[in-house]
C-alpha positions as CSV (number, residue, x, y, z in Angstrom):
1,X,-42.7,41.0,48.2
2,X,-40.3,41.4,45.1
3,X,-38.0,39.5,46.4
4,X,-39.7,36.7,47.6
5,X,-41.6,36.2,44.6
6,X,-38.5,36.3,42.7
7,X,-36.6,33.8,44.6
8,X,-40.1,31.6,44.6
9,X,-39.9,31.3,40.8
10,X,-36.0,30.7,41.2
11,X,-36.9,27.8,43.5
12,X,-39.2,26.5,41.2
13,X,-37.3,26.7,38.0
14,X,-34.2,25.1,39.9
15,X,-37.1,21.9,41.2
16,X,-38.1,21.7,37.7
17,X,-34.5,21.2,36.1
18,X,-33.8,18.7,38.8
19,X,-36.6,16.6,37.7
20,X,-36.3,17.4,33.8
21,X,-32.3,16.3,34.1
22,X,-33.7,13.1,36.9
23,X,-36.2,12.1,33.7
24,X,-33.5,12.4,31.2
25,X,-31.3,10.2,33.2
26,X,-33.9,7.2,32.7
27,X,-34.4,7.8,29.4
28,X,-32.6,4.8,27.2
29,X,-29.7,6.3,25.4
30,X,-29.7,7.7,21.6
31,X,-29.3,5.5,18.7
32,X,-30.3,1.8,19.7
33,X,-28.5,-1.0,17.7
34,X,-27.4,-0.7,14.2
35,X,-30.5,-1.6,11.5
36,X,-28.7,-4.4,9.5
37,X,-32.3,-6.3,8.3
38,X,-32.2,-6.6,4.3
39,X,-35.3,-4.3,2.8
40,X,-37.7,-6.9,1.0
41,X,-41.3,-5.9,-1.0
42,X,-44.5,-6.2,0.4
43,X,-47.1,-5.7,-2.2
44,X,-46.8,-5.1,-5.4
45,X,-50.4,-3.5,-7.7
46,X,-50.9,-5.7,-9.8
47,X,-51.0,-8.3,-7.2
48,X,-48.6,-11.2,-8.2
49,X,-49.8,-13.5,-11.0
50,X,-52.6,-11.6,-12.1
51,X,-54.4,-11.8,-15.1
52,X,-56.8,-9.7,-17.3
53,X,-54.7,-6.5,-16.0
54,X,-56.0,-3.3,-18.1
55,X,-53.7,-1.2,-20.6
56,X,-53.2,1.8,-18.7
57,X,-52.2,0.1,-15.2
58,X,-49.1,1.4,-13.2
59,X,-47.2,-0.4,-11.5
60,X,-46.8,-0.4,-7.8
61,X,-44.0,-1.5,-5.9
62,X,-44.4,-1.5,-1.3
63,X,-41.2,-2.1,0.7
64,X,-40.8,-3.0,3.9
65,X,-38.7,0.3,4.0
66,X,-37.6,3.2,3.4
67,X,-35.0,2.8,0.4
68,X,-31.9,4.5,-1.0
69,X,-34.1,5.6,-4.4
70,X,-31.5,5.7,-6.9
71,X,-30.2,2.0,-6.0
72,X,-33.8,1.1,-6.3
73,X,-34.5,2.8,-9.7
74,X,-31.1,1.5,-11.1
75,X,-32.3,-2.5,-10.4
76,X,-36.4,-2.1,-11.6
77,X,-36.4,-3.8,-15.1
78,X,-39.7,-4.9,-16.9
79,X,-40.0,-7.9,-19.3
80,X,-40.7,-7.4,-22.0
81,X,-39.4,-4.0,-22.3
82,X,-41.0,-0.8,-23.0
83,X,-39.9,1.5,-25.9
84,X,-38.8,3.5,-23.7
85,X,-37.6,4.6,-20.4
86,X,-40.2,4.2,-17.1
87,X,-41.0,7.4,-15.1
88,X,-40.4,6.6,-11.5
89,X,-42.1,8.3,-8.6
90,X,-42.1,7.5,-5.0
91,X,-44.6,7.9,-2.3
92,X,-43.0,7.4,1.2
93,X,-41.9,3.5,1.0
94,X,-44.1,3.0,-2.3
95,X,-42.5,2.8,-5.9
96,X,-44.3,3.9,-9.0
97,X,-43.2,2.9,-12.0
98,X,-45.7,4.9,-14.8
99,X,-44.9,2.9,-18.8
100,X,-44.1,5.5,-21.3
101,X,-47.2,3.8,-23.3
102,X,-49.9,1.6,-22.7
103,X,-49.3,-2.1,-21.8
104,X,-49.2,-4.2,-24.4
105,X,-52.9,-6.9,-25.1
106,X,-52.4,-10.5,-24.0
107,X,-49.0,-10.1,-22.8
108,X,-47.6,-11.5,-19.3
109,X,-45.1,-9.0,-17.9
110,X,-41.9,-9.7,-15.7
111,X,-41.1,-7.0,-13.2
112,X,-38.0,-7.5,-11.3
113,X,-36.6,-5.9,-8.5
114,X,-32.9,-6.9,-8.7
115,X,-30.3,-7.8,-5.6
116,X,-28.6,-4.2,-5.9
117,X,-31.9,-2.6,-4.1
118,X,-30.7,-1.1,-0.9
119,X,-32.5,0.7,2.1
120,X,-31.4,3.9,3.1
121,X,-28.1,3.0,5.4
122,X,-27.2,0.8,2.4
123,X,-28.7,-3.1,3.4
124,X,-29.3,-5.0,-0.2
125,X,-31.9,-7.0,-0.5
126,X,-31.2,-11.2,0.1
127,X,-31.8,-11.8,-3.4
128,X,-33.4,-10.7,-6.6
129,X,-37.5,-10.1,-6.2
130,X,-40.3,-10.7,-9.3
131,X,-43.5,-10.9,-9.9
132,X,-45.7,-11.4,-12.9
133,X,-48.4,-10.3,-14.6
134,X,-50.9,-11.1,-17.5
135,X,-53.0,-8.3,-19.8
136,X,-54.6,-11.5,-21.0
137,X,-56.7,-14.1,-19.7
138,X,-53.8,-16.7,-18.5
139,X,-50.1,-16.5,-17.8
140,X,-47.0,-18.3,-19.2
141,X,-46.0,-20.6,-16.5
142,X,-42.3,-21.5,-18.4
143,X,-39.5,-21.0,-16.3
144,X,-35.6,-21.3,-16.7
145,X,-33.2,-21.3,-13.6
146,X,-29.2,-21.3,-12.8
147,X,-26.5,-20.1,-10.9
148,X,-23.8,-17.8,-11.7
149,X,-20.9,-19.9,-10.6
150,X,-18.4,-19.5,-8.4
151,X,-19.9,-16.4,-7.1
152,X,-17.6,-13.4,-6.4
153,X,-16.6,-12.9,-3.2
154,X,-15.4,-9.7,-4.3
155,X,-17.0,-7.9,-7.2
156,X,-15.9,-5.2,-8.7
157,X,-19.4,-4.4,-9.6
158,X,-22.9,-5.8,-10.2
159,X,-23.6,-8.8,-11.9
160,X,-26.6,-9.2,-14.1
161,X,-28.1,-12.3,-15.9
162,X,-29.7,-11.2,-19.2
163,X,-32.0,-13.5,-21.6
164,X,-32.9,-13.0,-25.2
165,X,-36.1,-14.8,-26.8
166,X,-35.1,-16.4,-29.9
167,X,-35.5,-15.8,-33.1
168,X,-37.0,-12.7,-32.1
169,X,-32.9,-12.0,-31.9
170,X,-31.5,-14.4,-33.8
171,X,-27.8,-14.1,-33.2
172,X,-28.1,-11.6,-30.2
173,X,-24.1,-9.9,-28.9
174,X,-24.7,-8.5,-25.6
175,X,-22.8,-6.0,-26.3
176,X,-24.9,-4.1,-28.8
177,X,-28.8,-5.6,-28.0
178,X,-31.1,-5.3,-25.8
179,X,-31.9,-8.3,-23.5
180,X,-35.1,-9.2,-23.3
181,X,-35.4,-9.7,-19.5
182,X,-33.1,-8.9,-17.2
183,X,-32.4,-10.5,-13.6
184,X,-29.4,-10.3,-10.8
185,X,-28.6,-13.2,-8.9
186,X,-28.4,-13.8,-5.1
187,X,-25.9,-14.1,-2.4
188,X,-25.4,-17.9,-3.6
189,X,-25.4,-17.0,-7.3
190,X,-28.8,-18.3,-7.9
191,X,-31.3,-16.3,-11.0
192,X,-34.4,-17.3,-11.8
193,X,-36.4,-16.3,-15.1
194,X,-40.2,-16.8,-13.9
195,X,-43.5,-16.8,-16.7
196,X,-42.0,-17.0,-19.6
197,X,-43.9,-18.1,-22.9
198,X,-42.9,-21.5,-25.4
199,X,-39.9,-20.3,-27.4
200,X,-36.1,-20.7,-27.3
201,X,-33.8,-18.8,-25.0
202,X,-30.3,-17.6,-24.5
203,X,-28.8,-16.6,-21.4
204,X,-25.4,-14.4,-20.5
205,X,-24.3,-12.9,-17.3
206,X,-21.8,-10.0,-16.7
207,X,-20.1,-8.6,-14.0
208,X,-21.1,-4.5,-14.9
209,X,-17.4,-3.1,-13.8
210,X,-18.0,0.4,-15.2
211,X,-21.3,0.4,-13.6
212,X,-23.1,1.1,-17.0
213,X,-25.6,-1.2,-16.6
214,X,-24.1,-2.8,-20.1
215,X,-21.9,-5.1,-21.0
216,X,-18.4,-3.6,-22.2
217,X,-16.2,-5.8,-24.1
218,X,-12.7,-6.0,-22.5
219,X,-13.7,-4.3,-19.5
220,X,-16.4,-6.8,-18.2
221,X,-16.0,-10.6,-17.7
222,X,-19.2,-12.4,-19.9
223,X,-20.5,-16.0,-18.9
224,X,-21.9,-17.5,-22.2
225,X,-24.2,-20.4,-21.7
226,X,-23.4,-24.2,-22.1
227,X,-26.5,-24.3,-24.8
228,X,-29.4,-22.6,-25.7
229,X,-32.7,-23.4,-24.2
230,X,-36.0,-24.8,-25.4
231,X,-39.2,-23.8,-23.4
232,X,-41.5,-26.1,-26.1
233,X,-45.0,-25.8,-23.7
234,X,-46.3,-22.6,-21.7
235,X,-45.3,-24.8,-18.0
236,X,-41.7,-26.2,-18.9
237,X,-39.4,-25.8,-16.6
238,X,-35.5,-26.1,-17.4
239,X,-32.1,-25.8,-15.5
240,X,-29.5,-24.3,-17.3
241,X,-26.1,-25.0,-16.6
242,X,-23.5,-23.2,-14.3
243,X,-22.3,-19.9,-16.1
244,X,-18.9,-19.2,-15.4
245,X,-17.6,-15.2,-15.9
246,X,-14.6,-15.5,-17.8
247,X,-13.0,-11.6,-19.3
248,X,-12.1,-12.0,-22.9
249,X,-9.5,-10.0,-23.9
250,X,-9.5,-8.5,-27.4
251,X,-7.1,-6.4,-27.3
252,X,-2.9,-7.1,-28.4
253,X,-0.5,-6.2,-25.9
254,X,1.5,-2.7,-26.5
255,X,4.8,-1.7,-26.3
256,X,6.0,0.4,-23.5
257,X,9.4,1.0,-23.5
258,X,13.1,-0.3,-23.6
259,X,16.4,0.2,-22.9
260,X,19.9,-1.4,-22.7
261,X,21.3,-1.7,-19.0
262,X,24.5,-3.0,-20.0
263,X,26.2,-3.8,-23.5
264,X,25.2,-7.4,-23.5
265,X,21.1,-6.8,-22.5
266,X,18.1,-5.3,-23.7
267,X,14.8,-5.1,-21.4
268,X,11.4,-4.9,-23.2
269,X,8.6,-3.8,-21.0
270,X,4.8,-4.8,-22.2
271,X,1.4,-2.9,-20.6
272,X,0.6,-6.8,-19.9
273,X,2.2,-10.3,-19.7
274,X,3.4,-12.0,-22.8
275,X,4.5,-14.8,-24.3
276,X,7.4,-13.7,-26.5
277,X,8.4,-15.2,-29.8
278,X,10.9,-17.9,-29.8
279,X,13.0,-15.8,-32.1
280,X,13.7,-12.3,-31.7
281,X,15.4,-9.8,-34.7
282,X,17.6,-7.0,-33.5
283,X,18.9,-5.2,-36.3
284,X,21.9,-2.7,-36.0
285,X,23.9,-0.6,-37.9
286,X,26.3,-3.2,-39.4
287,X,23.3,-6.0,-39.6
288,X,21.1,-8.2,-37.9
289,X,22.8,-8.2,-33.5
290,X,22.5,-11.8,-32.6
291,X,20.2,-12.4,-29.5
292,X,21.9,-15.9,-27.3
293,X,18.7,-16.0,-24.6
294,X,15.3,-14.3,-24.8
295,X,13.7,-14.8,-21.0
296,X,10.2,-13.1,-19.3
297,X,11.0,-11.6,-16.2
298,X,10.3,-14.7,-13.4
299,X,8.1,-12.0,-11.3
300,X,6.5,-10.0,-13.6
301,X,6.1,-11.6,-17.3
302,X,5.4,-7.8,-18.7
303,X,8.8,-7.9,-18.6
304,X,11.0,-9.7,-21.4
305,X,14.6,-9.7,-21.6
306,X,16.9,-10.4,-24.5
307,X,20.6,-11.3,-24.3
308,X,22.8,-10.3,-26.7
309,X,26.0,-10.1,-28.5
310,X,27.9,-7.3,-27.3
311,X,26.7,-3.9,-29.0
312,X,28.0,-0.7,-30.0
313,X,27.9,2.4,-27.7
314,X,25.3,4.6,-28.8
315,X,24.3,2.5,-31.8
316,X,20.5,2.3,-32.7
317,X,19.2,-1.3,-32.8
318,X,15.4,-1.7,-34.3
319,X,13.8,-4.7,-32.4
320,X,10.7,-6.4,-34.2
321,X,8.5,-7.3,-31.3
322,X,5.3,-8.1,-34.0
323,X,3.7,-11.3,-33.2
324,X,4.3,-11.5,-29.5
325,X,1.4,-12.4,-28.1
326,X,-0.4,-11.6,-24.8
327,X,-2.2,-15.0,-23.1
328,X,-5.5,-14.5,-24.4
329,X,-3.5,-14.9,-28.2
330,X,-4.2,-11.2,-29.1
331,X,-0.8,-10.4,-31.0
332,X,1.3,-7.6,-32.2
333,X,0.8,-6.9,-35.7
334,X,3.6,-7.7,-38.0
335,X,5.8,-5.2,-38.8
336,X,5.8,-3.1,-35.1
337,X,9.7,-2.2,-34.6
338,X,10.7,-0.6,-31.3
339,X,14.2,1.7,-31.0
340,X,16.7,1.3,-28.4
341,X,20.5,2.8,-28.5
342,X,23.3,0.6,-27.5
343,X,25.3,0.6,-24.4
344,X,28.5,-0.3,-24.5
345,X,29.0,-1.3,-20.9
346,X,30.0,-4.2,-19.6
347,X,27.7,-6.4,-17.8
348,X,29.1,-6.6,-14.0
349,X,25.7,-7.5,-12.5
350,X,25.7,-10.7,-10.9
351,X,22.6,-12.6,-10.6
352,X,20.2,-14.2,-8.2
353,X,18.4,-16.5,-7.4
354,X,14.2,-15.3,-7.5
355,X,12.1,-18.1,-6.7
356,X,12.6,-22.2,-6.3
357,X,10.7,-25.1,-5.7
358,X,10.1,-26.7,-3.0
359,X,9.6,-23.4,-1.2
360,X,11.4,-22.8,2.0
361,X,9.4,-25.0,5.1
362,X,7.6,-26.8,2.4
363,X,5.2,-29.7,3.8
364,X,3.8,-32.2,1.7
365,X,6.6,-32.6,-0.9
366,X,5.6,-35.7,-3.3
367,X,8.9,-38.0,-3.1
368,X,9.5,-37.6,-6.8
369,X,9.0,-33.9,-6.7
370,X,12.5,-32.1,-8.8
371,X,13.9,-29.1,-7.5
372,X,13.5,-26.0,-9.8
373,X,15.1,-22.7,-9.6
374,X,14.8,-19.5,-11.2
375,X,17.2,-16.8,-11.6
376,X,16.8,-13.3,-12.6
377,X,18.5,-13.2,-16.1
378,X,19.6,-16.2,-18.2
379,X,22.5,-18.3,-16.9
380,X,25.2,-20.1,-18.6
381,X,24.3,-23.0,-19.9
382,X,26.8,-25.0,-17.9
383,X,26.1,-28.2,-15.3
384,X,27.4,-28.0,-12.0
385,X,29.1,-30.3,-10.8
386,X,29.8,-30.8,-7.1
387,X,27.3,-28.5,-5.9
388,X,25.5,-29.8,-3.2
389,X,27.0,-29.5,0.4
390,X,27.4,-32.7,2.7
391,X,27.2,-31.4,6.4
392,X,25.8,-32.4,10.1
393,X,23.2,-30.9,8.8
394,X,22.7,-30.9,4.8
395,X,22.9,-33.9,2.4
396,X,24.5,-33.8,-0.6
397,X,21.5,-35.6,-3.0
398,X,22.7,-37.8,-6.3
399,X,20.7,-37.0,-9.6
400,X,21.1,-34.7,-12.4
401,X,20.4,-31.0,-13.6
402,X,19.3,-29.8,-16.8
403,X,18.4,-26.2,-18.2
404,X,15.0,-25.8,-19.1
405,X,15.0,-22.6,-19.9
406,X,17.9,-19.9,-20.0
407,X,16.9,-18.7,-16.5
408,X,15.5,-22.0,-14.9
409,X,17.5,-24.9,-13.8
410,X,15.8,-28.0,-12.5
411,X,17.5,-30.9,-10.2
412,X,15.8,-34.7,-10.8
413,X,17.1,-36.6,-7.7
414,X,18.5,-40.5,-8.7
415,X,16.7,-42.1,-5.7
416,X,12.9,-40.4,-4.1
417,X,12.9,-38.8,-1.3
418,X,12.2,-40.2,1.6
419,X,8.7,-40.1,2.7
420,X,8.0,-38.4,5.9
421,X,11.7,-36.7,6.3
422,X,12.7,-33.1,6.5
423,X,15.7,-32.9,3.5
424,X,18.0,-29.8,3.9
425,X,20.6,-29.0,1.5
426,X,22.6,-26.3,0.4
427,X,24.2,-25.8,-2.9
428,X,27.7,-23.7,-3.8
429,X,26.9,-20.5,-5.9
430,X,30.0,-20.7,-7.4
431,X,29.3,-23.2,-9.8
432,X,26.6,-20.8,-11.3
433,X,27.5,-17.9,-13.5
434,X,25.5,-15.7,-16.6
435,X,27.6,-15.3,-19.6
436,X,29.4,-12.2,-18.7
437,X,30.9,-14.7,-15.9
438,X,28.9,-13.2,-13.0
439,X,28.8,-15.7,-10.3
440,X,25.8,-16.2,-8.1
441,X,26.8,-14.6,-4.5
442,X,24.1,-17.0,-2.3
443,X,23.9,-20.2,-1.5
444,X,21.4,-22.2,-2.5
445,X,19.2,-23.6,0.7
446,X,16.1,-26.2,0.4
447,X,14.3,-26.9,3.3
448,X,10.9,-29.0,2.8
449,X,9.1,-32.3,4.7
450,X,8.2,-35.1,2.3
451,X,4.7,-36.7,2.2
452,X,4.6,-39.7,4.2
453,X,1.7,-42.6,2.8
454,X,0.0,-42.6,6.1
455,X,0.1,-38.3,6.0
456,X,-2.2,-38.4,2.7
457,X,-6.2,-39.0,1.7
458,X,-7.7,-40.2,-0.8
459,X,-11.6,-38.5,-2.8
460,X,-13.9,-40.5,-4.9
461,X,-17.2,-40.1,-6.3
462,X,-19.3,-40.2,-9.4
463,X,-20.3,-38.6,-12.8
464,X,-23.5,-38.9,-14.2
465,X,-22.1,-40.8,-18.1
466,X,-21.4,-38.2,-20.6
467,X,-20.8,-39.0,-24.8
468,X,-17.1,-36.6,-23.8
469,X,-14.8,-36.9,-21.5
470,X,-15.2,-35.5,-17.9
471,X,-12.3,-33.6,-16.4
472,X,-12.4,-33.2,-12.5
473,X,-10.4,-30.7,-10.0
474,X,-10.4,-31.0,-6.7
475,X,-8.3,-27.7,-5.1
476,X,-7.4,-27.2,-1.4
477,X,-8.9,-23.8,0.0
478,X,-6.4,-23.4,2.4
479,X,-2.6,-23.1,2.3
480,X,-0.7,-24.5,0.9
481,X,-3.1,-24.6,-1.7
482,X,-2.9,-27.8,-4.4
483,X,-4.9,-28.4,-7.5
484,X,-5.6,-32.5,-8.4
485,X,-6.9,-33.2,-12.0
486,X,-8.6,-36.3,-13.2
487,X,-9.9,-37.9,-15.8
488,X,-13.3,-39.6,-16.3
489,X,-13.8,-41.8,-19.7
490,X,-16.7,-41.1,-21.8
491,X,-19.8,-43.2,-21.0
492,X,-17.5,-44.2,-17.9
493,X,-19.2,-42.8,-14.3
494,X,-16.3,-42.8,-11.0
495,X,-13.7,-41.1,-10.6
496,X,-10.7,-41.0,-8.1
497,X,-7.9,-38.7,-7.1
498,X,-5.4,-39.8,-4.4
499,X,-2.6,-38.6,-2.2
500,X,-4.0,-35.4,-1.4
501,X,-3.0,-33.0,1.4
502,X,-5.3,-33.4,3.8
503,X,-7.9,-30.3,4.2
504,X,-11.2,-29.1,2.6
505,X,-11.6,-29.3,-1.0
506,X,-14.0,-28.0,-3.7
507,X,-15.0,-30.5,-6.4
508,X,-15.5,-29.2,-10.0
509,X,-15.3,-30.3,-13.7
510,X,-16.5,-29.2,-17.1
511,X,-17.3,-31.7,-20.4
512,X,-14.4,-31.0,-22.2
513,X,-16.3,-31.8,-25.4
514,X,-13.2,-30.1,-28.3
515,X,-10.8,-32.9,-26.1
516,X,-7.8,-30.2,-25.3
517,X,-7.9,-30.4,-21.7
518,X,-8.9,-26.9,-20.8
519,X,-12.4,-25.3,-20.0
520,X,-13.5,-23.1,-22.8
521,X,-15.7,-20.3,-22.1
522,X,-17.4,-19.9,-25.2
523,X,-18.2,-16.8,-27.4
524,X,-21.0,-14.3,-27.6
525,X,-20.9,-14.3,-31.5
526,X,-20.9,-16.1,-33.4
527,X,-22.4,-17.5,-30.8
528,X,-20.0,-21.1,-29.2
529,X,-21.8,-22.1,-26.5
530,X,-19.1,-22.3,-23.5
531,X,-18.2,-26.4,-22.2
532,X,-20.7,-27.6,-19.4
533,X,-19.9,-26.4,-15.9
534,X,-20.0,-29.1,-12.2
535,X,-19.4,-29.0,-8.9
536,X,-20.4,-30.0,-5.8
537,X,-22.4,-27.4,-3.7
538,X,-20.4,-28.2,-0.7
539,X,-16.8,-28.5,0.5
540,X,-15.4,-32.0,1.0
541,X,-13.0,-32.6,3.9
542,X,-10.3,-35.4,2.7
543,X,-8.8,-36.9,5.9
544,X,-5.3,-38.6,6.7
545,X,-5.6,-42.6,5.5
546,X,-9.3,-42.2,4.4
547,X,-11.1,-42.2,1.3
548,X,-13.8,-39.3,1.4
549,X,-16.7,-40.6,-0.9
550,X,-19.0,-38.0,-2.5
551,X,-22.8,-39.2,-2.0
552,X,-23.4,-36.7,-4.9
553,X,-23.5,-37.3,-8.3
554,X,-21.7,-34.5,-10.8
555,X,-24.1,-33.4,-13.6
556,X,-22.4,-32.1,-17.1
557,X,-25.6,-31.7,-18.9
558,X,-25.6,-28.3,-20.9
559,X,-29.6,-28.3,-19.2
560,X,-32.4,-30.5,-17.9
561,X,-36.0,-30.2,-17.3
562,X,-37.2,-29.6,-14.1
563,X,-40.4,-31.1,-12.6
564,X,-43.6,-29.2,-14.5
565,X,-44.9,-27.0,-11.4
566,X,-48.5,-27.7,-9.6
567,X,-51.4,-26.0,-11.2
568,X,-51.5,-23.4,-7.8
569,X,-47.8,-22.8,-8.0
């Protein structure tokens, strides 16, 4: 009876793992796709656009999902701000946000929930969310709006847009105050500053590299605005002008090392690139050395190489590297003096040849385009003559060279070249030596098609009139990349670029109102507003014998109003 009964419950168990391991076969697999739908709010208590809201209210915040807390907490900000810090608690998918003191009477509050919010496997939100509120009877209905432009593709870490109410702070620096409402823009670059009361505004934007949540001078690039903004009634509504990030360095360069590879060179290395001084003072034992060439390295302008007279074994020489200046025009002070001892070898290292133009398989060479070349130390000033190679293959081009620097040697050819050809030539090294007669070992090969008419396109469009001058750049996004830079007269409206490389372009331009030619980007303070920012939203695609027309109008204004918004809205 044992037995049976034993093997009957054997029997059973064995019947009953068949079907357990039958229904787990049918059962879908573990996981299921990957969740990749942004989180986005729900509610919020108050209820957007509220009004009469009492004093002690806290503030609720509903998600559509669970969320990564401290991303959350990080990108809550509340306009206008409290004295103090908000206690956050959560309930499940629900955000509290309790004030450190009572709301303020007759107020309207901003609370946004900025771009960085992520759900728990890391989704951001699509954009900044924010909703407002009013302890009073009505709300402001003022708005401003813009775009961080171009928007990074790759940043280093969050951008934030930041507005000050003026002359509550009359000559705010970001660095040091408080804004009074803070924002992030979206994917696209677009911010919005909702309900905000009659006053006058100023906006910056930072990219936050040190993840601070403030804006760090030298570390973090700062967009200053094109103007300050006038809300003069509680619906206006105004469009501020592109910001552009821009990193403005404050800082000089500094002195690394140096030393003396050979008798006849010194090498200066910078923690940056620099321009160095036209004249350099080397002063030895017996008086001042006298330096023939000074030369950046062509790849890596950190690097700045003097040539000298021949010095003295073991000598000390004291260089005086104040007033070289990094390209932002932070300088050395005066006076900086940097050791190096003499070396009295002689200088056997020949030299080469680091970069030229056109590079090699070039297309789309203009037909008056000179050939340049670089070497790695400066040359001897002398012209070669006979230097190109006539072959089956090579030509041997007539023009002239000239030295435009120590280390860079251009060739202007007598006749263009001819449109729509492949040239190849090759050039005798021999010719070329440094002043320690080191000859270059290499040839000297070109390779590169010339534009043909019939290979090029042409871009037009318009401006709306500006009381400056309007400069425009259109720049290929694909290889090989080219920059083209008009001009558009003030009170004048079209403008025109032509024989471009074929390919899609973006379209920008800036009023350059102080008439040098370059985009300035302003200053925090004092406060210089930066030059008005335009460009078309979209790529244009320029196209072989065609003139692509823009149907869009370019804008330069520092801001415009916007339509007032419908009493619902």
């Amino acid at each position: 009876m044992h037995t049976d009964g034993y093997t009957r419950t054997q029997g059973a168990v064995a019947a009953a793992l068949v079907l357990f391991a039958a229904c787990a076969r049918q059962a879908p697999p573990p996981g299921g796709p990957p969740d990749r739908t942004p989180p986005r709010v729900v509610w919020t208590v108050p209820a957007a656009d509220s009004a009469g809201v009492g004093l002690k209210t806290r503030i609720r915040i509903g998600f559509s999902e669970a969320m990564d807390r401290r991303s959350v907490e990080r990108a809550v900000f509340v306009s206008p701000r409290f004295s103090g810090e908000p206690d956050f608690r959560w309930h499940g998918k629900e955000l509290e946000v309790r004030p450190p003191e009572d709301l303020r009477p007759d107020r309207t509050y901003l609370i946004t929930v900025g771009a960085e919010s992520a759900d728990e496997v890391r989704n951001r939100m699509v954009g900044s969310y924010s909703f407002a509120f009013a302890t009073g009877l009505t709300l402001n209905r003022g708005e401003i709006v813009g775009r961080v432009f171009p928007p990074l593709e790759r940043p280093s870490g969050q951008t934030y847009v930041w507005a000050y109410e003026l002359p509550e702070a009359e000559d705010p620096d970001p660095a040091s105050h408080p804004p009074a409402y803070v924002t992030q823009p979206g994917a696209g670059g677009d911010y919005r500053f909702p309900r905000l009361g009659p006053g006058r505004y100023r906006i910056f934007a930072f990219e936050d590299r040190n993840r601070d949540q403030a804006y760090t001078p030298g570390t973090d690039p700062l967009a200053v605005p094109p103007a300050e903004l006038p809300l003069l009634k509680g619906a206006d509504r105004v469009r501020l002008g592109s910001l552009k990030l821009a990193l403005r360095d404050t800082i000089p360069p500094r002195f690394l090392s140096g030393r003396t590879p050979d008798g006849r060179h010194v090498l200066l290395r910078f923690d940056e690139p620099v321009d160095p001084l036209a004249k350099m003072h080397v002063q030895g034992p017996e008086g001042l050395l006298k330096v023939l060439a000074l030369t950046c390295d062509p790849g890596d302008s950190s690097r700045v190489w003097l040539l000298t007279a021949p010095q003295k074994a073991g000598a000390e020489y004291r260089i005086d590297v104040g007033g070289i200046g990094d390209r932002a025009g932070n300088r050395i002070p005066p006076g900086v003096e940097v050791r190096v001892k003499g070396d009295g070898a002689p200088d056997r290292r020949a030299p080469t040849s680091v970069s030229r133009f056109p590079a090699l398989e070039a297309r789309y060479i203009s037909p008056d385009a000179p050939l340049l070349i670089d070497f790695s130390e400066a040359m001897a000033a002398v012209v070669p003559v006979d230097f190109w190679v006539s072959s089956d293959t090579t030509v041997a081009p007539a023009g002239h060279f000239s030295w435009i620097a120590p280390n860079r040697l251009r060739f202007t050819p007598a006749t263009p070249w001819s449109p729509g050809e492949t040239c190849r030539l090759l050039g005798r090294p021999e010719g070329l030596a440094d002043p320690s007669g080191n000859a270059l070992e290499t040839p000297l090969a070109f390779t590169f098609t010339v534009s043909a008419l019939e290979d090029l396109g042409d871009l037009s469009g318009a401006v709306v009139p500006a009381d400056a001058t309007v400069v425009i750049e259109a720049r290929r996004l694909s290889s090989p990349e080219r920059a083209y830079e008009t001009e558009v007269a003030p009170g004048d409206s079209l403008y025109a670029l032509t024989g471009l490389i074929p390919g899609h372009y973006r379209v920008t331009g800036f009023l350059d109102r102080d008439g040098d030619g370059h985009w300035s980007p302003g200053a925090p303070r004092p406060f210089m507003p930066a030059e008005p920012l335009t460009d078309l939203p979209d790529t244009l695609e320029v196209r072989p014998r065609w003139d692509t027309k823009s149907e869009r109008r370019l804008r330069t204004e520092a801001w415009y109003s916007l339509p007032e918004p419908s009493p619902e809205d």
